[in-house]
C-alpha positions in Angstrom: 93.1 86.2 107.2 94.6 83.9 109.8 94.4 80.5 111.4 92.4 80.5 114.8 94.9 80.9 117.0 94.3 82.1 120.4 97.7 82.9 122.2 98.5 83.8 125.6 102.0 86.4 125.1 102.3 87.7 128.4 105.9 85.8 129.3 107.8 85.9 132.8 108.3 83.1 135.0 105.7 79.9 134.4 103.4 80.5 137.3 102.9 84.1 135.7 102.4 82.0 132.2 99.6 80.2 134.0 98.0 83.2 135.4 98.0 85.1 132.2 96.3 82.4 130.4 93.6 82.9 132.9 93.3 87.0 132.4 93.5 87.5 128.8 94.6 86.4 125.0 95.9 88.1 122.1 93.6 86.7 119.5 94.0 87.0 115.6 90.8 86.6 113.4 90.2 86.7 109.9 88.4 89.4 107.7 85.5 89.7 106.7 85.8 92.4 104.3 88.9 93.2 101.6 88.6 97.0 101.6 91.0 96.9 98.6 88.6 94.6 96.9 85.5 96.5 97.9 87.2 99.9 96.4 87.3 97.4 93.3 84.1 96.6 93.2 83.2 100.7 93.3 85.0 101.6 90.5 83.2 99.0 88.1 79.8 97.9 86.8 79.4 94.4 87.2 77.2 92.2 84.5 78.2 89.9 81.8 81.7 88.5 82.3 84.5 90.5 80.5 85.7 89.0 77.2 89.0 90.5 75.3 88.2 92.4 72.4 90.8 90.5 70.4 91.3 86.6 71.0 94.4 85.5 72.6 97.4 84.0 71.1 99.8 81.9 72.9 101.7 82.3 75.2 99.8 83.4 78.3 101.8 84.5 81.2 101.0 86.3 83.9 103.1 86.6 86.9 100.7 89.4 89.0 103.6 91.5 89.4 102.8 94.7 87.7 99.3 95.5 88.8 96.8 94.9 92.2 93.2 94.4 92.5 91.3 92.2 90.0 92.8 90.2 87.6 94.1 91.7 84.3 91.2 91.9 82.1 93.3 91.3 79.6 93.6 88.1 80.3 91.1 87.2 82.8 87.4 86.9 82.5 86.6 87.1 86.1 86.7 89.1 89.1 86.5 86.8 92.3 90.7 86.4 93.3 92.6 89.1 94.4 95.7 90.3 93.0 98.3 91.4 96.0 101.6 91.7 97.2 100.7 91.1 100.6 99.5 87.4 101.8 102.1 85.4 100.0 105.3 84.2 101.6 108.4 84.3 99.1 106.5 83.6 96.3 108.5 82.9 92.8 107.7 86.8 92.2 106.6 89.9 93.8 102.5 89.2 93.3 100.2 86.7 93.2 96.6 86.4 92.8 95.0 84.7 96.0 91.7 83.1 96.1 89.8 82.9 99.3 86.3 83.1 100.8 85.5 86.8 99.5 83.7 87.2 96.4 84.3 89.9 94.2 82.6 92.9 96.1 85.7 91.8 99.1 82.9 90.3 101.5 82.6 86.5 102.5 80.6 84.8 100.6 76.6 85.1 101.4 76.1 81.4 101.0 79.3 80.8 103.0 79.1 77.9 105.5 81.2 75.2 107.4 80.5 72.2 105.9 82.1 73.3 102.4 81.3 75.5 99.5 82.2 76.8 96.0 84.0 80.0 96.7 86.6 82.0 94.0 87.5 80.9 90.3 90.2 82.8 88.2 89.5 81.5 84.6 91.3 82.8 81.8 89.4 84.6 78.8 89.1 82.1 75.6 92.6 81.4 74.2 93.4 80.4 70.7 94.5 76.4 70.7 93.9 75.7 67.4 96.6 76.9 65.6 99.8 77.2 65.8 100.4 80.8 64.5 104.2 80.4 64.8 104.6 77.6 62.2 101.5 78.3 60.8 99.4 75.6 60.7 96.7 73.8 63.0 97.8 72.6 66.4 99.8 69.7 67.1 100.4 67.0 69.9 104.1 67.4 68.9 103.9 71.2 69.4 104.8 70.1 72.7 102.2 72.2 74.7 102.7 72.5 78.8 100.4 74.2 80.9 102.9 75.6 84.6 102.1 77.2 87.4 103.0 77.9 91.2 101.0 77.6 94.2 100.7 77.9 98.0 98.2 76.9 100.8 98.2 80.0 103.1 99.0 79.5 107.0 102.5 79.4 106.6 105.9 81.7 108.4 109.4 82.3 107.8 110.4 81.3 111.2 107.6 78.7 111.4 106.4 80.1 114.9 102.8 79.5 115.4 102.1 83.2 116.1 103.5 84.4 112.9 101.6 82.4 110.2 100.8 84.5 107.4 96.9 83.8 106.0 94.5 80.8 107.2 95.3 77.1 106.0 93.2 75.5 104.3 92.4 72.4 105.9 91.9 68.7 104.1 88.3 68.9 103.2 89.4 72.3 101.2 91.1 72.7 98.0 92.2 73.9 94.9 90.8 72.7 91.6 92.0 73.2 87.9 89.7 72.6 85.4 89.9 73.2 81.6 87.3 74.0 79.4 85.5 75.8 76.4 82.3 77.1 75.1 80.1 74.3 73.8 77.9 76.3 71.4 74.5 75.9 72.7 72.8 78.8 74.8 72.2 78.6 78.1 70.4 80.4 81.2 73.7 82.3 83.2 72.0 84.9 85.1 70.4 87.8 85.7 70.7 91.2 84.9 70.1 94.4 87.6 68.5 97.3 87.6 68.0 100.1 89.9 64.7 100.5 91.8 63.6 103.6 94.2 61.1 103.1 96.9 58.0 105.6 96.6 56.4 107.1 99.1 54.7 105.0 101.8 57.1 102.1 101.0 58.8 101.2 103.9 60.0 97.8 104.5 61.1 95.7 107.5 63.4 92.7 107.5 61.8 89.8 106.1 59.2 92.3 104.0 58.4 91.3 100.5 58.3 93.4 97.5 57.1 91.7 94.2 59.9 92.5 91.5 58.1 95.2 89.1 60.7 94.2 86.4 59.9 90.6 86.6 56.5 90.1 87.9 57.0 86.3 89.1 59.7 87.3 91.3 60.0 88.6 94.4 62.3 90.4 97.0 62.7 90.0 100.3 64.0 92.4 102.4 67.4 91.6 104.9 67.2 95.2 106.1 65.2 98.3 107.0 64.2 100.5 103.9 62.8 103.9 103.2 61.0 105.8 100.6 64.0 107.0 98.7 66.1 104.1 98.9 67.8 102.2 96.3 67.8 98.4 95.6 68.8 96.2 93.0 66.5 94.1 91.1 66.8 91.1 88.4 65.2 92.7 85.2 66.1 90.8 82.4 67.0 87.1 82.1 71.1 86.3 80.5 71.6 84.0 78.6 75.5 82.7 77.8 77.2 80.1 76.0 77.0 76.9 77.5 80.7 75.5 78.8 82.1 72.2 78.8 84.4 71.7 82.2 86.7 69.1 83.0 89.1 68.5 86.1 92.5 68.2 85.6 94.2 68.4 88.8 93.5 69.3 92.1 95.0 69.7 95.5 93.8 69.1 99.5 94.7 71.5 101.9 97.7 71.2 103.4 100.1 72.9 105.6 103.2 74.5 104.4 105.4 73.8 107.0 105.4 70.3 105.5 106.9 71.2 102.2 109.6 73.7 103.7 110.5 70.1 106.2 111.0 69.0 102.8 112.8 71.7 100.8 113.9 74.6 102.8 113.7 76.3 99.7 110.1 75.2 98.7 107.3 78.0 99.7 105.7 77.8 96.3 105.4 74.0 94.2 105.6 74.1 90.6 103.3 72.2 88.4 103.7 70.8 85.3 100.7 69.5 82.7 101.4 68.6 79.2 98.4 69.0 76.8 98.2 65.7 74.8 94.3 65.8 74.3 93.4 66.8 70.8 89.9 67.9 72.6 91.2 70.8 73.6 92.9 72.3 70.6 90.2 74.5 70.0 89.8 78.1 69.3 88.1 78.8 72.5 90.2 76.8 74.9 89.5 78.4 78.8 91.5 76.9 82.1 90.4 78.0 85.3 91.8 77.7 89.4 88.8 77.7 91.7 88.8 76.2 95.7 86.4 75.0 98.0 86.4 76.5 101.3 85.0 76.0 104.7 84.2 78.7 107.3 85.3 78.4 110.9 83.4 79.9 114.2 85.8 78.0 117.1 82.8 79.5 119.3 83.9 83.3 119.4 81.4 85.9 118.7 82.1 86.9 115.2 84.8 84.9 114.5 83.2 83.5 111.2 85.5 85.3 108.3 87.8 84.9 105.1 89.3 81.1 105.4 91.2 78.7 103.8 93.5 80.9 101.5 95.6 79.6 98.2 98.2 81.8 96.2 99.1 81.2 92.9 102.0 82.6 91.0 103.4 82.3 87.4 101.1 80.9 85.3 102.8 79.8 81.7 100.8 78.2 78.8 103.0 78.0 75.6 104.3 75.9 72.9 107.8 73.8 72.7 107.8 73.5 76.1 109.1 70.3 78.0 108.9 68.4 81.2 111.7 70.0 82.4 110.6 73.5 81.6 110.9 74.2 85.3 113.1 77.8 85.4 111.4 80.4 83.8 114.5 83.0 82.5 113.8 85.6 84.9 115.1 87.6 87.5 112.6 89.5 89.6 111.7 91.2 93.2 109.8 88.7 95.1 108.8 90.7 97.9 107.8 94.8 98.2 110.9 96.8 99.4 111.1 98.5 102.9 110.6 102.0 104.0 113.5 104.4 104.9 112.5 104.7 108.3 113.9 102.9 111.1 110.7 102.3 112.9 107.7 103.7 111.1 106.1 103.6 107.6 104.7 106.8 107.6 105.3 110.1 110.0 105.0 113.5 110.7 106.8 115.6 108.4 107.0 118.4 111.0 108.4 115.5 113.0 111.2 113.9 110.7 115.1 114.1 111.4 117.6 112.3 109.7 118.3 109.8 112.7 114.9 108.4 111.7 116.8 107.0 108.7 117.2 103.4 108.3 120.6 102.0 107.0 119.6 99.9 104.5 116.7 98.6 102.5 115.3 94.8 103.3 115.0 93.6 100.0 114.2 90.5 98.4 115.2 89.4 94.8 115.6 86.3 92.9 116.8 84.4 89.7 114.2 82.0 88.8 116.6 80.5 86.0 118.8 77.9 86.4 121.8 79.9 84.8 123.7 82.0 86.9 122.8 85.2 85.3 124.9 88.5 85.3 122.9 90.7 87.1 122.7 94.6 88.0 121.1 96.6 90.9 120.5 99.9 90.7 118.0 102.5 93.2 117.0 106.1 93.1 115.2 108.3 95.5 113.2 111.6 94.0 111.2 113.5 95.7 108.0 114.7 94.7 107.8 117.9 93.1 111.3 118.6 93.6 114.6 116.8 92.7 116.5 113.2 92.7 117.0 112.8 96.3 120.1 110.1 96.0 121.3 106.9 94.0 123.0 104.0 94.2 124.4 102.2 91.9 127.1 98.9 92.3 129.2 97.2 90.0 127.7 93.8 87.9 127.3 90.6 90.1 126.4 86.8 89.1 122.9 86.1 90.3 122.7 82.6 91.1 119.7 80.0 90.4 117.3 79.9 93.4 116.0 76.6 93.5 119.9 75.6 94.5 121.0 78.9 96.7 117.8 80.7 97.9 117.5 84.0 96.9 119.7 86.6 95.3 122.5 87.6 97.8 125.9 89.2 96.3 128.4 90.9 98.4 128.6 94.2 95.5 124.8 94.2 96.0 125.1 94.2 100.0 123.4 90.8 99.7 119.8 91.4 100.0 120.2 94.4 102.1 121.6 97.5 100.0 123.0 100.3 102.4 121.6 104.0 101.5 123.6 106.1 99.7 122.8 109.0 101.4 122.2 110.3 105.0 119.8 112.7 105.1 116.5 114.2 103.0 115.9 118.0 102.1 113.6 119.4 104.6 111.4 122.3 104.2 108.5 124.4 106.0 105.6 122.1 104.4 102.8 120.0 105.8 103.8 117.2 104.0 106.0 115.9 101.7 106.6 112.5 99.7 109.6 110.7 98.2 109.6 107.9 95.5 112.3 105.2 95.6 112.7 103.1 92.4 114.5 99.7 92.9 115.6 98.0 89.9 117.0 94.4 89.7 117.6 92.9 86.2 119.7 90.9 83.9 122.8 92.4 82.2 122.5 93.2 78.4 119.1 91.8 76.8 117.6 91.1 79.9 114.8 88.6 80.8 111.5 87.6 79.7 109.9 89.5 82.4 110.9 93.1 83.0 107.6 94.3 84.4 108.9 92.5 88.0 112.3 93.9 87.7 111.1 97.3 89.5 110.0 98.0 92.6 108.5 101.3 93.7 108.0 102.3 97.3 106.0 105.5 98.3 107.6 107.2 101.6 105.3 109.2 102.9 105.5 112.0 105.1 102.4 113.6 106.9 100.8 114.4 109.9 100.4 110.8 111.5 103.0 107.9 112.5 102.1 104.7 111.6 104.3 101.4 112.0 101.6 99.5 109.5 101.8 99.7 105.6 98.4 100.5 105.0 96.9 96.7 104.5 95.3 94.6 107.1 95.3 90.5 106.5 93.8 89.7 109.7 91.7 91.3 113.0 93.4 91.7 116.5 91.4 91.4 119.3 92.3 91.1 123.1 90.1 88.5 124.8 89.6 89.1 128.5 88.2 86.2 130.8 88.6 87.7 133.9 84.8 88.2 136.0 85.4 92.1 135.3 86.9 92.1 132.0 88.6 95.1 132.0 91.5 95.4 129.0 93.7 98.1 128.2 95.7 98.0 125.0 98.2 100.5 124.0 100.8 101.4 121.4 104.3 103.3 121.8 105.1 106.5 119.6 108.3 108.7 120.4 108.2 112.8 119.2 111.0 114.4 118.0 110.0 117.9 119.3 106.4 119.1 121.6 103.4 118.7 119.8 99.4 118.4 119.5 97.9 115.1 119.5 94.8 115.8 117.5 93.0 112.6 116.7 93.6 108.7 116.3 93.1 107.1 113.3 91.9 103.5 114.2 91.2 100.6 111.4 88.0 98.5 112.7 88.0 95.2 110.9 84.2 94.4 109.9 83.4 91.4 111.9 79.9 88.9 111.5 76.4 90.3 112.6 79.3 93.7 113.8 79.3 91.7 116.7 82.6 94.2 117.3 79.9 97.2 117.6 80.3 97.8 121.4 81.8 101.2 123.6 85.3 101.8 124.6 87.0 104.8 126.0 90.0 106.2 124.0 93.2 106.8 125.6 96.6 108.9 125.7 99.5 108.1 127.8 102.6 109.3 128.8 105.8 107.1 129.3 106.7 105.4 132.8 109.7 103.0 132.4 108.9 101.9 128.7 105.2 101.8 129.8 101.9 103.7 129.7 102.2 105.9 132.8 99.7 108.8 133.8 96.6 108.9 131.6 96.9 112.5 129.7 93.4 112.1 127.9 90.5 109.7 127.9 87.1 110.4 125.7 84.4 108.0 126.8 81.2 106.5 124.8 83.5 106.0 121.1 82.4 102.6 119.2 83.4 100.5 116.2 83.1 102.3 112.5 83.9 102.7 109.4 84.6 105.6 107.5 82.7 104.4 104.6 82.0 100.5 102.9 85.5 101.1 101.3 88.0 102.9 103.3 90.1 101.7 106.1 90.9 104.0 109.2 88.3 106.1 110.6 89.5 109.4 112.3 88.5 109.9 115.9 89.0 113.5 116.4 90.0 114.5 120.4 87.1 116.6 122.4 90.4 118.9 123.4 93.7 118.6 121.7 96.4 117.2 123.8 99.8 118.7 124.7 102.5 115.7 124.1 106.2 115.1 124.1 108.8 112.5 124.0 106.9 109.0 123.9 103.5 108.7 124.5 101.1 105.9 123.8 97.7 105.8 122.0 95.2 103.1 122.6 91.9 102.5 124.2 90.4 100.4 127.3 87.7 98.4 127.4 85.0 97.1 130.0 83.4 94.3 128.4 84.3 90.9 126.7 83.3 91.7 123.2 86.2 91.8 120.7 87.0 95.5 119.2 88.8 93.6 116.3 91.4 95.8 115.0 92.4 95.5 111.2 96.2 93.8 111.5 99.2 94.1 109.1 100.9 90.9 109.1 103.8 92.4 106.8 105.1 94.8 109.1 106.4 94.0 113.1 105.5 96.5 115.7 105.9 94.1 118.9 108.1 95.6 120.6 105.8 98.9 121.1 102.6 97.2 122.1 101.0 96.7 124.8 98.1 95.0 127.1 97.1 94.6 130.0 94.0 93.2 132.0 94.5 93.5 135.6 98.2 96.0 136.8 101.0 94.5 134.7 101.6 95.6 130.8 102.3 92.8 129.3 104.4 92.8 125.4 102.6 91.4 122.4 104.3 88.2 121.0 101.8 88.4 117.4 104.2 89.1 114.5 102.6 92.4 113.1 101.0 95.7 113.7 97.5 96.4 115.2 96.7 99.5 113.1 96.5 102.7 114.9 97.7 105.9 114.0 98.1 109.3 116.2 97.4 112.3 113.7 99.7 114.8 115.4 100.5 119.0 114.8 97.9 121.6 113.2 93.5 121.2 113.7 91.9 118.9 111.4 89.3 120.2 108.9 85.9 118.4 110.3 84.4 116.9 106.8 81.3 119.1 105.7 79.5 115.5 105.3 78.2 115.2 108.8 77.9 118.3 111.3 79.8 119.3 113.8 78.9 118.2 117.3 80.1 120.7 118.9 76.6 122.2 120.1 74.5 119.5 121.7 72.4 122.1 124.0 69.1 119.7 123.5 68.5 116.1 125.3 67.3 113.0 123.9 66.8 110.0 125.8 66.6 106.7 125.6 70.2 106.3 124.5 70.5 103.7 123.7 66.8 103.6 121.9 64.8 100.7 120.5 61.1 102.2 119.5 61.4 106.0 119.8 63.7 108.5 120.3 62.5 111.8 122.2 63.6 114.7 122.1 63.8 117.8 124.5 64.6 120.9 122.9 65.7 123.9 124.7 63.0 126.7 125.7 64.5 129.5 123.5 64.3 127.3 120.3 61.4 125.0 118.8 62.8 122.2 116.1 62.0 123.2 112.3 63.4 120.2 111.0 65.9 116.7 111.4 68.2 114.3 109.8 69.4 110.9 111.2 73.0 110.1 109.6 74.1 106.3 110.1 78.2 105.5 110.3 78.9 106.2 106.9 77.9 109.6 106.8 74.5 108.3 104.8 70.8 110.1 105.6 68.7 106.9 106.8 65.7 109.2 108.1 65.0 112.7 107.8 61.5 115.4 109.1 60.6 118.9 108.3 58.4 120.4 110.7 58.5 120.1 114.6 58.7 116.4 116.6 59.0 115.2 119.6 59.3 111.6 119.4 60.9 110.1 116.5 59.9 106.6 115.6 63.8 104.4 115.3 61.9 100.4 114.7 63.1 100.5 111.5 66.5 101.3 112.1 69.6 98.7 112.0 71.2 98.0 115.1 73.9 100.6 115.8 75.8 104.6 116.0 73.5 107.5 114.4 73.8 110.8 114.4 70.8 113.4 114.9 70.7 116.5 113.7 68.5 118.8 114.4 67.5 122.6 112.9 65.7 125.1 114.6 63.6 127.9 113.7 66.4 130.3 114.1 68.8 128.1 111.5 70.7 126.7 114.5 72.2 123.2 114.0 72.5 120.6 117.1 73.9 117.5 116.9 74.0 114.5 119.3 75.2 110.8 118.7 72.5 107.9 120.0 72.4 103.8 119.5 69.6 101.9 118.2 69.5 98.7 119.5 
């Protein structure tokens, strides 16, 4: 989710600058779908909009600190922003719920354009403004209601370096919007309701096809891809009809960029805002307020650029009685940022591979007292591993915690300022694959406490398994390496350093899903080993691999190695490309792998200068279990040619064996066509464009497998 920037980060002398900039760019792109969102989306049924089974009471506060994903249905009514600790710089505390361009199955809008749009809304479920159930009577003006809350355009960085901005800003013509509202009474038209409909037999459809909706005979369907007898599709069956609601603007905000507000207040990533209620109109029983933004998408000319945009976070929002104007400091102290791993370089490794130099010295944490008291503060953290024992603790003597919005964040000699050394200097190893540790961070105010313990804790999951990995496991943008030279030949590269010999096994790669898969093209994986802090002799290369994903919802995709490799000290994992077309890797803007990757487009490696982590992961030590969901391709004694295939497909089986039956699996592992009996030529028209998989059963029971492209 970034800004188009397009920046050259090979740096020597300035004629070597120059030259660069004619070879090749690191580019950064945004996404175009949330996996975390889209594994959302799986786990519910979407229809009606959620409504609490009690009504609400004041106060409402929500501070997104103790749960990702959708909003808390508990207080939310929709599903469109996304919860997250993740795209926010320094926000008040650790969460905030970001709208964007996604909707709420994590995938850009479908009516998405660039000359503006409607895009996310975060409305609250009805709340109950007509009484005032402390004092016990109807509302009053002089209850002194105020409705607070914090927000960000995204597109902004610590340092303020163009190449580490955080998120895409939103630009003028974009903005946020709050609105408040209620239920009118009348009945309206709000939608339809879905059902599932199977395709029969002979009912095979093309794009731009029409099916006639069974459900609702004066509608229609038209097709945007290839179906099958078998296949499912949603269809509107049965009109919705809702209340009708009454929406009124009360304040809204152009895109801007933060950089402008930290010139400002160095302190100032997030502005406060404070409305007081003074309208009797909306001391009803069935008050709503809601955020929503207008967004615009952006192309800048680059295949497949077009993705998430113009990104706001929001943070603390308060609605509450006996409040006042200068009911700025909530009395809280909280983590405003996720804590660090223990590892000095990676988030995740090897377990096999683990010694206790890989131990960091200290945590990077970030903490805050959002109150203008100075406020008597404690620190505590513990480490337990799980399924055994309590690793280590810490625990430091009481510390004032002083007011933010006049010292920045929490920093106290007996707490180690923000970065608490470990208490401890090693972890209890053992014989297993794998192993995981919890650490439990705790921050909070002395004696009664605050008004908000659920962001006084912070939990952080150290992993250890059979893969390294520098990222955390979330990717806010897409890296690409453009080339522009006549050959466009690119090699990128990342830097991983062994403990002990091993077997590299497979590389986990995260392919960000990019517009039209404009990404879908070949590239040849690639293992190095080290020459002077660079790739040096090529130790393995498998040709003919492209673009996936594992599934609509999960992240890396595991690219298993033809023939395991033999590997010690530092190697590098990466791939190399012939072509101009942007592979797009997912990229985690919350972690900083620069220093150990790499590029390069004609002899000279050249560092990265993008603050974050292309996500690529070797899988290192024992064979991986091949999933039972697709075959093996290990026997591919048959031919099939063309490859790539735009009609038909034949197929050349060997003389010893006659074909009793096939399956076409596309990327996710999903049956798109299947045949009993024998064929030689298999009709592929009504296939997508992209990676399938044949297989193919003889009369014997012998399975053969082969990959081919439709295009």
């Amino acid at each position: 989710m970034t800004r188009n920037w397009i920046k050259t980060l090979c740096v020597l002398f300035s004629l070597t600058i120059f030259f660069a900039q004619m070879q090749a760019q690191e580019v950064l792109t945004g996404l175009r779908v949330n996996k975390a969102i889209a594994r959302e989306a799986a786990k519910h049924t979407f229809g009606q909009p959620t409504r609490a089974e009690q009504e609400l009471h004041l106060p409402f506060v929500d501070d997104f600190s103790d749960y990702i994903g959708y909003p808390n249905p508990a207080l939310w009514q929709d599903r469109y922003a996304f919860v997250n600790r993740t795209f926010a710089i320094q926000p008040p505390t650790m969460g905030v719920a970001t709208l964007d361009a996604l909707d709420e199955n994590g995938r850009v809008y479908a009516y998405a354009d660039g000359a503006g749009f409607r895009a996310d809304c975060l409305t609250s479920l009805p709340i109950r403004m007509d009484y005032n159930f402390t004092l016990n009577r109807e509302m009053r003006v002089s209850d002194s209601l105020y409705f607070s809350f914090y927000y960000q355009p995204a597109g902004g960085s610590l340092s303020g370096v163009e190449w580490e901005r955080l998120g895409n800003r939103p630009e003028g013509r974009d903005s946020l919007i709050l609105e408040f509202g209620y239920a009118t009474g009348d009945t309206v038209f709000i939608g339809y309701e879905y059902c599932d409909y199977y395709l029969g037999e002979g009912e095979t459809y093309v794009i731009g096809d029409t099916l006639f909706n069974p459900f609702l005979p004066e509608d229609y369907y038209i097709f945007d891809h290839a179906a099958f007898p078998g296949d499912l599709i949603s269809l509107p069956c049965n009109m919705l009809y809702g209340p009708e609601m009454y929406w009124a603007h009360i304040w809204s905000a152009p895109g801007e960029l933060l950089d402008n507000w930290i010139a400002e207040n160095p302190l100032e990533y997030f502005k406060q805002v404070m409305i007081p209620i003074t309208d009797p109109r909306w001391f009803v029983s069935n008050f709503q307020f809601r955020f929503r933004n207008l967004a615009s998408l952006e192309d800048n000319g680059i295949v497949g650029w077009a993705s998430n945009v113009d990104q706001w976070n929001i943070d603390y929002v308060r609605l509450d009685v006996n409040r006042s104007e200068g009911d700025l400091y909530p009395n809280d102290l909280a983590f405003v940022m996720p804590t660090t791993s223990i590892l000095k370089e990676y988030q995740a490794m090897p377990w096999s591979q683990y010694r206790d130099s890989d131990l960091a010295s200290a945590f990077d944490n970030k903490m805050s007292n959002l109150s203008q008291n100075v406020k008597n503060s404690d620190y505590t953290y513990n480490i337990r591993k799980v399924g055994g024992t309590q690793v280590a603790s810490y625990t430091t003597n009481n510390e004032n915690s002083y007011p933010y919005y006049d010292n920045g964040l929490h920093q106290t000699p007996q707490h180690q300022h923000d970065k608490p050394p470990f208490s401890f200097n090693s972890l209890p190893t053992d014989n297993a694959d794998s192993a995981t540790f919890i650490i439990t961070h705790i921050f909070q105010e002395v004696g009664t406490g605050d008004d908000r313990r659920c962001n006084d804790t912070c939990i952080f999951e150290q992993k250890f398994n059979n893969y390294y990995a520098y990222d955390d496991g979330t990717a806010e943008a897409g890296y690409s390496i453009l080339s522009t030279m006549t050959i466009p030949e690119a090699y990128f590269a990342m830097r991983f350093k062994l403990a002990q010999p091993d077997t590299l096994r497979a590389v986990q790669m995260w392919f960000n899903s990019v517009l039209d898969d404009d990404n879908f093209e070949e590239f040849t994986l690639m293992v190095w080993g080290e020459n002077g802090n660079r790739p040096g002799a090529v130790l393995y290369e498998q040709q003919h691999e492209l673009p996936a994903h594992a599934d609509p919802i999960s992240d890396f995709v595991t690219y298993r190695l033809d023939e395991p490799v033999a590997i010690d000290g530092i190697f590098y994992v990466g791939f190399y490309q012939n072509h101009s077309v942007q592979l797009n890797l997912g990229f985690d803007q919350n972690t900083d792998a620069r220093a150990h990757v790499l590029y390069k487009t004609t002899n000279q490696w050249c560092e990265s200068f993008l603050k974050g982590t292309p996500m690529i992961r070797p899988v290192v030590g024992a064979p991986i279990p091949v999933p039972a969901a697709i075959p093996s391709e290990e026997i591919t004694d048959f031919q099939i040619y063309p490859n790539p295939a735009s009609t038909t497909l034949t197929v050349v089986m060997p003389e010893s064996s006659t074909m009793a039956s096939y399956r076409i699996f596309d990327m996710f592992g999903r049956v798109v066509d299947c045949h009993n009996g024998e064929a030689k030529n298999l009709n592929v028209s009504n296939l997508k464009t992209g990676l399938y998989l044949l297989q193919l059963t003889d009369n014997e029971g012998r399975t053969f497998t082969q990959k081919f492209v439709k295009e």
